[in-house]
N, C-alpha and C positions, 0 to 999 in steps of 0.2 A: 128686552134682552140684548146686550151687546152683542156685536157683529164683528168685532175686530180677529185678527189672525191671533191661534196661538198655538200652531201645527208648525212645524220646520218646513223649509220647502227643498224635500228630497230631489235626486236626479232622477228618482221612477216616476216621483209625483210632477216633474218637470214633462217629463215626457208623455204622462197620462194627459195633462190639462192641453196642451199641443194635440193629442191627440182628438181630443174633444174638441179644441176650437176650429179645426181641420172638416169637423163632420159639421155638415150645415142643416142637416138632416135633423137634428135632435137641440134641444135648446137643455145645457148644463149651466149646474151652479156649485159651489160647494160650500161645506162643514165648516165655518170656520174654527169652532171646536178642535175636530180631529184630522180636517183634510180630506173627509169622505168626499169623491165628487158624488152627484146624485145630478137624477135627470128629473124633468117637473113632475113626473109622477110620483117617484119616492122624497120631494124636497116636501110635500103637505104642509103640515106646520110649521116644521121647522124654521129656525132661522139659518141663510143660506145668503151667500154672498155670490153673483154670476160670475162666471170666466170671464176673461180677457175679450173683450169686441174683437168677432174675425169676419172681413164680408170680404165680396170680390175686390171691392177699390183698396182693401189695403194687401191682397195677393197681386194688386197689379202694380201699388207702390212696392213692395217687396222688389218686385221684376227689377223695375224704373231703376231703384236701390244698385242690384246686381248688375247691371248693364253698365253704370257709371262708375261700378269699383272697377272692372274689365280694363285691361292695358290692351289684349291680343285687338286689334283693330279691324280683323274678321268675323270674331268671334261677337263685337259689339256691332258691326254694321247688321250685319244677319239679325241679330236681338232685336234691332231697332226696328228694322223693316217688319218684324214680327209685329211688334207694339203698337205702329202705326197702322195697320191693316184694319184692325176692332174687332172683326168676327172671327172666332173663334182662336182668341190670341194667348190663353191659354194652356189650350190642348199644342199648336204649334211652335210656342216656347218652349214644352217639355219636347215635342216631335227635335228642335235642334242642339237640346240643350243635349238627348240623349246623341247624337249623332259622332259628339267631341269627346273621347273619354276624360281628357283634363277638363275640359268645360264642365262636363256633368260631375266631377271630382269636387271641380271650386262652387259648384250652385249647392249641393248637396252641404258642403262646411259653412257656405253663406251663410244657406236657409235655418238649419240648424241653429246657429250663434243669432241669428237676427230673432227667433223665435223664442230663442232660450233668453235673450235681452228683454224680448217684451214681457214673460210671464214674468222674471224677477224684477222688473223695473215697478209691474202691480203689483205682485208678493210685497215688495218695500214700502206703495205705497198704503197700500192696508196696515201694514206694521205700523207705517207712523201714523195711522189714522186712528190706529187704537191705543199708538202710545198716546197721543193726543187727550183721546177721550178716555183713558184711564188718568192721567195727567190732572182735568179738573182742578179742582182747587190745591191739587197738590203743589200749584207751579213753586211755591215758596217755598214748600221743604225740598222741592226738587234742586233749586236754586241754592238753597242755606247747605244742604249736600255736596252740591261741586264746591262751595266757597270753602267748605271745612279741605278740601283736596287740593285746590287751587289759590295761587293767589292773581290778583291781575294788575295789570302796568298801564297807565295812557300813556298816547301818545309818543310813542316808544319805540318806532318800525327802524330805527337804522343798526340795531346793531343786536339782533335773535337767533343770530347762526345756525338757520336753519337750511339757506337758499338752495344746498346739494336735494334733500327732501320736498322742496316746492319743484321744482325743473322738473322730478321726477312725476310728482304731481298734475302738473299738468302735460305729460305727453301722456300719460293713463289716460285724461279725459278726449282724448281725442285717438284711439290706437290704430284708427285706418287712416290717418292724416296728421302724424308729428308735424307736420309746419306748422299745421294749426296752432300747436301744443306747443310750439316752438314763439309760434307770434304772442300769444295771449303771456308768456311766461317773460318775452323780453320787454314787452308794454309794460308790466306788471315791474319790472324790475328800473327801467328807464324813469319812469314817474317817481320809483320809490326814492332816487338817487335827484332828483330834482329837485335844489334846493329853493325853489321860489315858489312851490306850490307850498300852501297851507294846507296839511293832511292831519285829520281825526282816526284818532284808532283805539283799541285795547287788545293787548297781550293777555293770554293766558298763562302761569307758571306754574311748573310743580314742585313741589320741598328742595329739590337739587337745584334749581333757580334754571332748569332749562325750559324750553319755550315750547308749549305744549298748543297753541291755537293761536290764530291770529285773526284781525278784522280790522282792516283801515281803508280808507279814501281820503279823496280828495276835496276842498271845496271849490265851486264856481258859483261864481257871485256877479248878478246884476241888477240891477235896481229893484226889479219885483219881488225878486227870493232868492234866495243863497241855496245852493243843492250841494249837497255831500254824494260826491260818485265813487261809491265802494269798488276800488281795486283788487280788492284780494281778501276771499273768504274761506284760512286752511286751518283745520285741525289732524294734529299726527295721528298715522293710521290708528296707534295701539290708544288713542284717546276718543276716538270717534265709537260712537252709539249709549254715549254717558249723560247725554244733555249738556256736551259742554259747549256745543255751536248753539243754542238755545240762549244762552248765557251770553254770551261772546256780542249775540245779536241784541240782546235786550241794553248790555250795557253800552253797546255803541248808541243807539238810541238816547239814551241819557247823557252821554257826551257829546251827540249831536245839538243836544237840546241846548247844553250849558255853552256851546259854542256857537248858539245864534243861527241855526239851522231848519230851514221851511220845511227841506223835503229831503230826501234818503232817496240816491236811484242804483239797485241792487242789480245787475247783470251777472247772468248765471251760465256761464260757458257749456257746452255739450249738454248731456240728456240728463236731467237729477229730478223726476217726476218729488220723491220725497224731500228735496232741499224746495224744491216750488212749495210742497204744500207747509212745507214751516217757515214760509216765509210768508204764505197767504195768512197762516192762523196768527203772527204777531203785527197783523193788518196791512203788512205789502199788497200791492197790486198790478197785476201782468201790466206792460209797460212795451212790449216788441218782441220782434225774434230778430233769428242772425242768418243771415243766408252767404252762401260762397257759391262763386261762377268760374267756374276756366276759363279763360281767353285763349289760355293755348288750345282747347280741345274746339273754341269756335273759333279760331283761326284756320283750324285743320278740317273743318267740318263734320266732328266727332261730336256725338251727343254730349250734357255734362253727366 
């Protein structure tokens, strides 16, 4: 019996599964059917998919989280000295959090958004886990469907008039840190404008010949293997959830390949649990993360 989602994921049922990962006391799972949650005494036979993993070490990363978004530099030394202490760091996080009515204002909208991120970030990834596995052998009429909608272009990236639409793009991915959103968008475009790089790519179009997806990189090449470093993986909002990034990816792969290409190295900006898993099922493999440090907040002796 398949296990994949095929219930909406409500703001009540947002806030039931929170509510459940919250309680440590009772081990939930639910319906992927209808979104029943159910606890192991009512899940018996069924088939049931668990909630979101919640222990202490990710209510302490949560903390960690909060204390680094903090400008007020009272408000974050206090948290920290809290942090550091160990025992009982918990109960005396909430004892100062409740002390600030603004502080307890912004933990409370934190906690909230940071919580409600994690259940839809799994909501998503079970979706595509079951587009996946309903997907099966369909991949070809799935494929032959977008082709009938789309047409697509190589090697094509200098003139798709879309750049207003990407900028925006990427400060979405990052909305507690636009610089971020800001650097990744002016890489992205600095490279694109580079005319001594040899870049691989494929356009997406639709009937109006406007530019509905995009996928290109770069090559670097040295004696061993030649690596194709993907700059930029966008599809237009109103075209995304179609399979047309599915597509986009496959065909880059085959342009790679007629371009003399060892290896594909896909970096995926911010948090997209579901763009990792469709990039694992067309045989990508994790490769790193990205980390950021302040120097101004360790010059000042501010946590990060």
């Amino acid at each position: 019996m398949n296990d994949y989602f095929e219930f909406p994921l409500t703001e009540e049922l947002v806030d039931q599964i929170i509510f459940c990962m919250e309680d440590q006391s009772t081990e939930y799972t639910i319906d992927p059917k209808n979104g029943e949650i159910l606890t192991a005494e009512k899940t018996g036979d069924r088939t049931a998919v668990p909630l979101p993993e919640w222990r202490s070490a990710d209510g302490y990363l949560m903390m960690e989280k909060f204390i680094s978004s903090l400008h007020n530099p009272i408000y974050k030394e206090e948290l920290r000295q809290v942090m550091m202490v160990g025992k009982g760091v918990f109960r005396n996080f909430k004892r100062i959090v409740k002390t600030y009515d603004p502080l307890k204002k912004k933990w409370y909208n934190f906690k909230d958004r940071y919580m409600k991120n994690l259940v839809t970030d799994w909501y998503e990834v079970n979706i595509e886990a079951g587009y996946f596995e309903k997907m099966g052998t369909e991949t070809m009429e799935t494929e032959n469907i977008i082709l009938s909608d789309f047409g697509f272009r190589y090697n094509c990236i200098e003139n798709y008039g879309i750049l207003d639409e990407e900028r925006k793009s990427y400060l979405e991915i990052f909305p507690d840190d636009p610089v971020l959103g800001r650097y990744y968008f002016e890489k992205m475009k600095q490279v694109r404008e580079d005319r001594d790089r040899h870049t691989v790519s494929v356009c997406a179009y639709t009937g109006n010949n406007d530019c509905a997806g995009i996928l290109w990189g770069w090559l670097w090449s040295i004696p061993e293997e030649t690596l194709l470093v993907v700059e930029e993986f966008f599809v237009q909002v109103q075209y995304r959830g179609l399979g047309l990034g599915q597509v986009l990816i496959q065909r880059l792969k085959e342009n790679a390949r007629n371009e003399g290409v060892d290896r594909i190295f896909f970096e995926v900006p911010g948090n997209f649990p579901h763009i990792n898993m469709m990039l694992e099922k067309q045989g990508f493999v994790p490769a790193g993360s990205s980390y950021s440090f302040s120097v101004d907040n360790f010059a000042a002796g501010r946590p990060n």
